[in-house]
N, C-alpha and C positions, 0 to 999 in steps of 0.2 A: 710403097708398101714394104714390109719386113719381110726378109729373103726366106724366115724360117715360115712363116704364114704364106706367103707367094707360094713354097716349096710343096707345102701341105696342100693349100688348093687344086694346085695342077695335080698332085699326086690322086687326090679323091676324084675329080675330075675325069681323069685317066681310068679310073678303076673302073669308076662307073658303064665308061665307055667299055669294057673290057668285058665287064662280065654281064652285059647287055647291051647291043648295039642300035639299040632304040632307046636308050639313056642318054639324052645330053643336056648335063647341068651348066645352067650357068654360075659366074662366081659365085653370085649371092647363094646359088643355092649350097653350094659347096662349103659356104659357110656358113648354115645351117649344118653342115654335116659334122665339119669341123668341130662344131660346138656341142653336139649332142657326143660325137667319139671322145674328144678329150673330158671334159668338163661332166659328162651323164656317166657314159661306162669306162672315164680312164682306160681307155685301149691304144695303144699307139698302132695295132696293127687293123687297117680301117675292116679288112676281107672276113677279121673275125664277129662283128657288129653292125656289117652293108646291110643286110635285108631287116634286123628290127629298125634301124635307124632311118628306112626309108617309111617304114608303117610308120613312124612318131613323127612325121614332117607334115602339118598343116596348112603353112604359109600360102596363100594368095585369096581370092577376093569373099569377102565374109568370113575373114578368117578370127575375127574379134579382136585383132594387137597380134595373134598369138602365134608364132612358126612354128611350133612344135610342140607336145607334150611328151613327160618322160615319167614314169611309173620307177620313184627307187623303191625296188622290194627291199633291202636292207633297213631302210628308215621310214619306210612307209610311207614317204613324202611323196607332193608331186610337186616336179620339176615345171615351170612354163617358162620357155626359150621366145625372145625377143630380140631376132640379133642382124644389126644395122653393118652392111658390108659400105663402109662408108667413115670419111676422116673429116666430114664436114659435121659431123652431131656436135650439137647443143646441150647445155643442161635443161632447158625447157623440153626438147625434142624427148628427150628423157622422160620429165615427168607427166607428159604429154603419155608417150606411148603406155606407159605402167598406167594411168588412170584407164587408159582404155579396155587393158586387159582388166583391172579391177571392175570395170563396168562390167564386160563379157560376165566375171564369176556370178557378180551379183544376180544378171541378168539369170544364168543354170539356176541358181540356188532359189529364182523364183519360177521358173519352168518356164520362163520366156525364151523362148531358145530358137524360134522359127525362122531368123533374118540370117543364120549361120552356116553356113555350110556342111555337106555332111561328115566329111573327115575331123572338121573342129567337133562338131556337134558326139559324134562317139567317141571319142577319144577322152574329148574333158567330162562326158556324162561318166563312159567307163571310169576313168582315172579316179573321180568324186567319186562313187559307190564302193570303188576298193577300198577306201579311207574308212575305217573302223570308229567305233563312238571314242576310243582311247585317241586315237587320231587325225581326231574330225580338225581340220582347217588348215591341215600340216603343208601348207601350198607357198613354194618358192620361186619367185620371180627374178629367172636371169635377164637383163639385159646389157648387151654385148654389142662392144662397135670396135670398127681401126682409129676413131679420134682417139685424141691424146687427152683425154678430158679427164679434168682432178675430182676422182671418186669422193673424197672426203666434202668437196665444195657441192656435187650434187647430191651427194647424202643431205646435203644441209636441207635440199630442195622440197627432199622428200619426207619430210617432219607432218607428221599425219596421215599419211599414205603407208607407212611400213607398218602399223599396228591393224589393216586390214586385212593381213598377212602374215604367215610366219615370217617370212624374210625375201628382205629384196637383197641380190646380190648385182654388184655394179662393175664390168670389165673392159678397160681399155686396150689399146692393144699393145701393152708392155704387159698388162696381166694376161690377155691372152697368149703370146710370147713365150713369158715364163711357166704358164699353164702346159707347154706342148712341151719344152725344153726340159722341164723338173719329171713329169712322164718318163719320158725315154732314156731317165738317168737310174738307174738299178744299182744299189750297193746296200753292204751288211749292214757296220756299225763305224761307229766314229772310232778308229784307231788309238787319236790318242790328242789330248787337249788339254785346256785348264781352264778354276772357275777362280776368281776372286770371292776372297771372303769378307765381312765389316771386319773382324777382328783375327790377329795371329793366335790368338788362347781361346777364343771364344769356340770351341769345339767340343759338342758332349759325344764320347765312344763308348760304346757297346760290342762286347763279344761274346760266344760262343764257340765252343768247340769245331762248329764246321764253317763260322759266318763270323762278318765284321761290319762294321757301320761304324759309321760318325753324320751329326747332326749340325749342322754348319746351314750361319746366314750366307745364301748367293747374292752377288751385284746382279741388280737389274741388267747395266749393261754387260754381263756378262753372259746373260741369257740371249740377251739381243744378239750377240757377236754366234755366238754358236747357231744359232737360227737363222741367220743369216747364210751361215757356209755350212751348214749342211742338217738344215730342215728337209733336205728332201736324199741328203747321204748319209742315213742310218740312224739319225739322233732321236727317230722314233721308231726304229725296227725290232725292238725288244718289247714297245708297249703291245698289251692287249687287244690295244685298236684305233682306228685312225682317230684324228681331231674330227667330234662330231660337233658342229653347232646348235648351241641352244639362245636361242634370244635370250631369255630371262638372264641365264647363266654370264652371257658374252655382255649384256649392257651393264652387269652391274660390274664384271668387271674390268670394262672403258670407264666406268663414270668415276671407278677408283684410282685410276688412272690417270686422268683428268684431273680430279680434285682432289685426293685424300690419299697420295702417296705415301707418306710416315702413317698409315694407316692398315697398309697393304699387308704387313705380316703378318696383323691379326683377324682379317677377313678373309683370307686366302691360305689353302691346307698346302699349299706349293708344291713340289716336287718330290720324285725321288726318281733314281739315277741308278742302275744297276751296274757293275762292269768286271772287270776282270782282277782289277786291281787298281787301287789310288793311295795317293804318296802327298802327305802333306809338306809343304812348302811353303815357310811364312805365312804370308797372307795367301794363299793359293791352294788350290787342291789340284793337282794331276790325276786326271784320270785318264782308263787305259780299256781300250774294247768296250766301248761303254753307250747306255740309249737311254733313252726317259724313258720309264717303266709305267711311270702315273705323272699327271700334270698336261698331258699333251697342248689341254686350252689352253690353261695360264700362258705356254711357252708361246704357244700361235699368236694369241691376243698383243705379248708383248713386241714378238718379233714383228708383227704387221704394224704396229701402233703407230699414227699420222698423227695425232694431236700435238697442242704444243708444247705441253709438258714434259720437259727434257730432265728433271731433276733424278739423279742416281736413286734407288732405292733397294732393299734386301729381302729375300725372299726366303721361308723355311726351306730347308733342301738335305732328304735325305737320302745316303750315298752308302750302294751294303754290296757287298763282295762277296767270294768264299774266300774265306780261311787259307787252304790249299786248292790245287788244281785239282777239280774235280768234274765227272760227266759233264756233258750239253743236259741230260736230263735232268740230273737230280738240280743240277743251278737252275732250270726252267723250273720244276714246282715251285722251288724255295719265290722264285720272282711272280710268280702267277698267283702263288698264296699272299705275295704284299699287293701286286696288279687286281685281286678281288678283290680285299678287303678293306682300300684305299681310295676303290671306285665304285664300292654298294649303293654309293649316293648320290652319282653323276649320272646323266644323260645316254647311261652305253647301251648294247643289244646282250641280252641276256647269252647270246650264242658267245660272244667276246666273255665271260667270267668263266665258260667251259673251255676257253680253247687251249689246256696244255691239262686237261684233268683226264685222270689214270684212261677212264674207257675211251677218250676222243683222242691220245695218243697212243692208244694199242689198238685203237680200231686203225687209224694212218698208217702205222706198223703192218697189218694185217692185209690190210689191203697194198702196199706197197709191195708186198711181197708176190702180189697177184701183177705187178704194174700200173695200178690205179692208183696216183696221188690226188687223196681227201685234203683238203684244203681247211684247215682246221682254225687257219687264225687268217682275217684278211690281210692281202697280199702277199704272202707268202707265195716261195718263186717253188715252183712245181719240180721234185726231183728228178734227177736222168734219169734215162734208161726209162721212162713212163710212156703207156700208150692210151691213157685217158684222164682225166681230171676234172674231181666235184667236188664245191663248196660244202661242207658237212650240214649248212641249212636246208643245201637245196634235198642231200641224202635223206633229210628227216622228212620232208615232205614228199618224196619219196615213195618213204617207208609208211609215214604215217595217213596217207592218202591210198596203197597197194593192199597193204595188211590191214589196217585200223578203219578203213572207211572213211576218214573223217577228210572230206578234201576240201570242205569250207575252209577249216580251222586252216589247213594245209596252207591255204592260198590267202585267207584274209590275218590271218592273227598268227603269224609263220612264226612270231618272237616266244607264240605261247609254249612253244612245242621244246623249247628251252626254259623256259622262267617256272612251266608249269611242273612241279615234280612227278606227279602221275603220266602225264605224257611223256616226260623227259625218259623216264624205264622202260617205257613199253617200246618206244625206240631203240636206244641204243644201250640199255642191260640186258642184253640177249645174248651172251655167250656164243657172238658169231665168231670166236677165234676160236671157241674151243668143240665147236660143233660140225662139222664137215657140211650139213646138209646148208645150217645158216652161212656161211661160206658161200658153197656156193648160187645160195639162192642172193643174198646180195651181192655179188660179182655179174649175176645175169642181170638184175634188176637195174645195174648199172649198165648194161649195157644196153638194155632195151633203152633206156633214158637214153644213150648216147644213137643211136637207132631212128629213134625220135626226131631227136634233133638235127640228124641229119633230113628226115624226111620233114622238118617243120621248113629248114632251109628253102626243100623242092618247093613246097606247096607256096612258100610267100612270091617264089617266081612263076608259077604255074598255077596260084590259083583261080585263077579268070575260067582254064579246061577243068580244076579237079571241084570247085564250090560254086554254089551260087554266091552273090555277096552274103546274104545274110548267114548262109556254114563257116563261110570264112570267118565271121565276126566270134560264132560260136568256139569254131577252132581254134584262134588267135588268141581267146579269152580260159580255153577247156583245158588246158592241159591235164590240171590237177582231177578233174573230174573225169577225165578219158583214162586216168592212173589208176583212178579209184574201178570206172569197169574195167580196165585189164584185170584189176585183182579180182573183181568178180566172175571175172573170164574166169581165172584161174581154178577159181573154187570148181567153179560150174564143171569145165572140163575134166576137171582130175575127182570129180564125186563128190566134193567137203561140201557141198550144199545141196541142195533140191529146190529145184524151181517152184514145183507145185507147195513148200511149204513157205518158201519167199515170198509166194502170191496171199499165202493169207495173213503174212507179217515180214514187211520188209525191214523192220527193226533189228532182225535174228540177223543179221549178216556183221553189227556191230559184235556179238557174242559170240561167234563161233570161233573156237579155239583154231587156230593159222596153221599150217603145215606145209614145213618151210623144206626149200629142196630147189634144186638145179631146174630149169626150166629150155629157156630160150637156146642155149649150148648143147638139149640133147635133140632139139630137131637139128636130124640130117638133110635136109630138103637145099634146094639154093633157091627158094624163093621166099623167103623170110620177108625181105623187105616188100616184096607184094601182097603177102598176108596181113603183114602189119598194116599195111596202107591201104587195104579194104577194111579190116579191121575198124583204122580208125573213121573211114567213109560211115561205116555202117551203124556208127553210134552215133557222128557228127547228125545224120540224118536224123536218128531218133532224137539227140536234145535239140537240135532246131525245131523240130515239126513239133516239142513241149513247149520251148520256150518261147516261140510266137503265139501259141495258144495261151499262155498265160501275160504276154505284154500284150494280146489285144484285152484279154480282161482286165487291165491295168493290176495286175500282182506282183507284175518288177517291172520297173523302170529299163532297164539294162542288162547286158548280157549280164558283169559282172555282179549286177543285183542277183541273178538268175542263180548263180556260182557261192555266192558270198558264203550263206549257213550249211554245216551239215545234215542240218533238218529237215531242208528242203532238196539233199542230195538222197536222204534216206526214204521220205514220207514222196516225193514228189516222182524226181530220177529215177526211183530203184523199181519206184510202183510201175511206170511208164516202161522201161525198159524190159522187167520181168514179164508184164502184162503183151508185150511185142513177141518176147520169147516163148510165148504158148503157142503163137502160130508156129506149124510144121517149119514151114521153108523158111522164116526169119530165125530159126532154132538151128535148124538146116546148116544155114548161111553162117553161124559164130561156133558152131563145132568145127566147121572148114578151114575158118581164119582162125579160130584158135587155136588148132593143132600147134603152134609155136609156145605154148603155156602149158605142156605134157612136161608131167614131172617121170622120172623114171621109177 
């Protein structure tokens, strides 16, 4: 077995044992884990992804094909992990396992689902109900082994089988290898390189007073060589955002690739290349601090390319600098206003076209200054001197789940809360840099979320003493909706609402004008985290004891059917919850644990 894979099992192994001593994986299991940390959440540190990664693990008998399932919030996709700790697989054993799980799907989507186990059985119901109509079928099939088996030959296998599906993805263990290996390597930008061009003259330049460009055919194998040494050392760390795969996108361009190379420059909008500076030379371009801004697939497609068409070909590539040395910011617009308006048409998350625009870097600003680095653009390495860190998606749902009520939208359509302009303002056009109260009511808000999550940690080891199964399922699935009654806490506690007129219109909680202010930082108490974790008991209770009453009358399927709309957080939720709070002692009970949500 490979020393770097050996090294990682025993390591996960180890941990297991560590921070549980009634945990003991074996390999295989271990690598199941393996594959959900690297390849699901990219983490190389296992301790920060142990407890979701053990809720995602399926595997054993009636399991349907399937070891695992993995929910990407970022792409909305679901992941399904099929991974063979073994050097003896086959290409059959392959297409063998993938039918089975394509059986499993078929099998949900017709509500035959009784022969499954219960951990497959919620897991993949959940998973399918979070998948929105915009991303109904968006289902990825890893399968993973230590054989040495040639990906490109079992693709071959699987010619009718990949179109039941978004995507089958295929890893052996030089791809797992370089999967764990490319992780653990962190750098800026390419320092300093060169591309080949077809011709020494063939160069159109453009300038401006602050900016420069030139528009040059690149060699194919010129692309290949830098993706090769350093696709994972910086030569993407200026774009907007990672290589996202699109079937459509990625087949057509293999097939050009395949066949219709002298064809390539005019089906393909190719690249562009930001940097510090470049220096023409001959046939060559030098360049200097420099990252792909746009193109990211093109560059992946070529770099990965197995087939057999080796013939050199030329690719559009444009290459823009400043002028003089000038800020890190003002060079960021100038590249984020070509990284927009270059990638309007490709496959990206609307949160990638915002992430260097004026309010998403003074809001980073603002909060940095508090120690919280927002995380504005994916992977981005989290500044010193910080003592907490959030995705600016995750802040939006948040915000727009706390203040706006809306923790459908929050949880199932998380892209809209960017793409959509009207939501996009009500989030983050709020004058929290220039308001003290907005300040520091998003500072608290942040840390309640940070609060949270420490306390989501406890519960996934402790919840056998703190849930029955079925709370836990609630809980597991409720965040967004537990966010949404905190802010109803809020209201409640500090006077912004009235119960008695919620009960005859639980609509008025979307309307009422927010009043933003310091919360969580002005209780003095030291038991915070035991209010909160009543808190959260005490609602966990109320959407269980709704939402079993509405899956025995068959009205959702699933928790996260339960969760999905806001409609049924307003009309359903709020009725239920408000209707609880008219008794004395359950009104009682969320003025006691709410005391943490007193604005001053």
């Amino acid at each position: 077995m490979s020393n770097i894979i050996n090294r990682e099992i025993k390591e996960i192994i180890a941990y297991g044992t560590s921070s549980n001593p009634k945990i003991s994986l074996s390999e295989d299991q271990a690598f199941n884990v393996l594959l959900l940390q690297y390849y699901c959440f990219k983490e190389s540190d296992i301790s920060k992804v142990w407890y979701e990664i053990l809720s995602m693990i399926t595997d054993g008998k009636d399991d349907g094909g399937i070891d695992a399932i993995y929910f990407d919030e970022e792409d909305s996709k679901i992941i399904i992990l099929q991974n063979k700790y073994s050097d003896v697989i086959k290409v059959q054993d392959i297409v063998n396992e993938i039918n089975k799980i394509i059986t499993t799907m078929n099998d949900f989507k017709a509500a035959h689902t009784g022969s499954y186990n219960k951990k497959t059985k919620k897991l993949l119901q959940e998973s399918l109900d979070r998948l929105t109509d915009e991303n109904e079928g968006n289902v990825e099939i890893l399968f993973s082994s230590l054989a040495n088996i040639d990906i490109h030959k079992a693709k071959s296998k699987l010619t009718g089988i990949e179109d039941k599906v978004a995507y089958i993805t295929l890893m052996n263990k030089g791809n797992v290898e370089e999967m764990i290996e490319k992780l653990q390597l962190q750098h800026e930008v390419v320092a300093e390189d060169s591309l080949k061009i077809d011709n020494t003259k063939n160069i159109l330049k453009y300038c401006s007073d602050q900016h420069k460009g030139i528009f040059v055919n690149v060699s194919s194998e010129s692309i290949s060589r830098l993706y090769n040494r350093y696709n994972q050392k910086g030569l993407f760390n200026l774009n907007i955002r990672r290589y996202i795969r699109n079937k459509n996108v990625d087949d057509g361009i293999k097939n050009t690739l395949d066949n219709n190379r002298d064809e390539f420059w005019f089906l393909n909008n190719g690249l562009t290349i930001a940097c510090t500076d470049f220096v023409e030379d001959g046939n060559k371009i030098k360049l200097y601090n420099f990252s792909i801004v746009n193109g990211g697939q093109t560059t992946n497609l070529i770099g990965e390319y197995k087939g057999k068409n080796r013939e050199e070909f030329f690719i559009p590539c444009k290459i823009v600098s400043s002028v003089d040395e000038v800020s890190t910011q003002d060079t960021m617009n100038f590249f984020n206003t070509i990284a927009e308006a270059t990638n309007s048409q490709k496959p990206i998350q609307p949160k990638d076209l915002k992430s260097n625009s004026p309010e998403m870097r003074s809001l980073q600003t603002l909060l940095l200054k508090h120690k919280v680095f927002l995380e504005i653009k994916r992977g981005e390495k989290p500044a010193k001197d910080t003592n907490t860190k959030i995705k600016n998606d995750e802040l939006a749902q948040l915000i727009f789940s706390f203040v706006n009520q809306k923790p459908g939208t929050s949880r199932s359509n998380k892209n809209s809360l960017f793409n959509d302009n009207k939501f996009y303002k009500q989030i983050f056009f709020k004058r929290y840099a220039s308001e003290i109260e907005k300040t520091n009511f998003l500072l608290d808000l942040i840390e309640l979320n940070d609060r949270y999550s420490v306390l989501q940690k406890k519960f996934k080891v402790e919840q056998i003493n703190e849930f029955t199964i079925e709370q836990a399922n609630v809980f597991n699935n409720g965040k967004f909706v537990l966010f949404a009654l905190f802010g109803l806490t809020y209201r409640i506690i500090n006077g912004d609402v009235d119960i008695n007129t919620l009960k005859m219109d639980t609509s008025l909680i979307e309307d009422d004008d927010f009043v933003y202010g310091s919360f969580i930082s002005n209780y003095k108490g030291d038991d915070i985290e035991q209010k909160l974790k009543d808190l959260i008991k005490f609602f966990v209770d109320i959407l269980e004891e709704e939402y079993s009453s509405q899956y025995d009358k068959n009205k959702v399927t699933s928790v996260s059917n339960f969760f999905k709309t806001d409609k049924k957080y307003i009309m359903d939720i709020i009725k239920v919850t408000v209707n609880k709070l008219s008794r004395t002692g359950n009104y009682n009970e969320l003025i006691e644990y709410g005391e943490i949500f007193k604005r001053t």
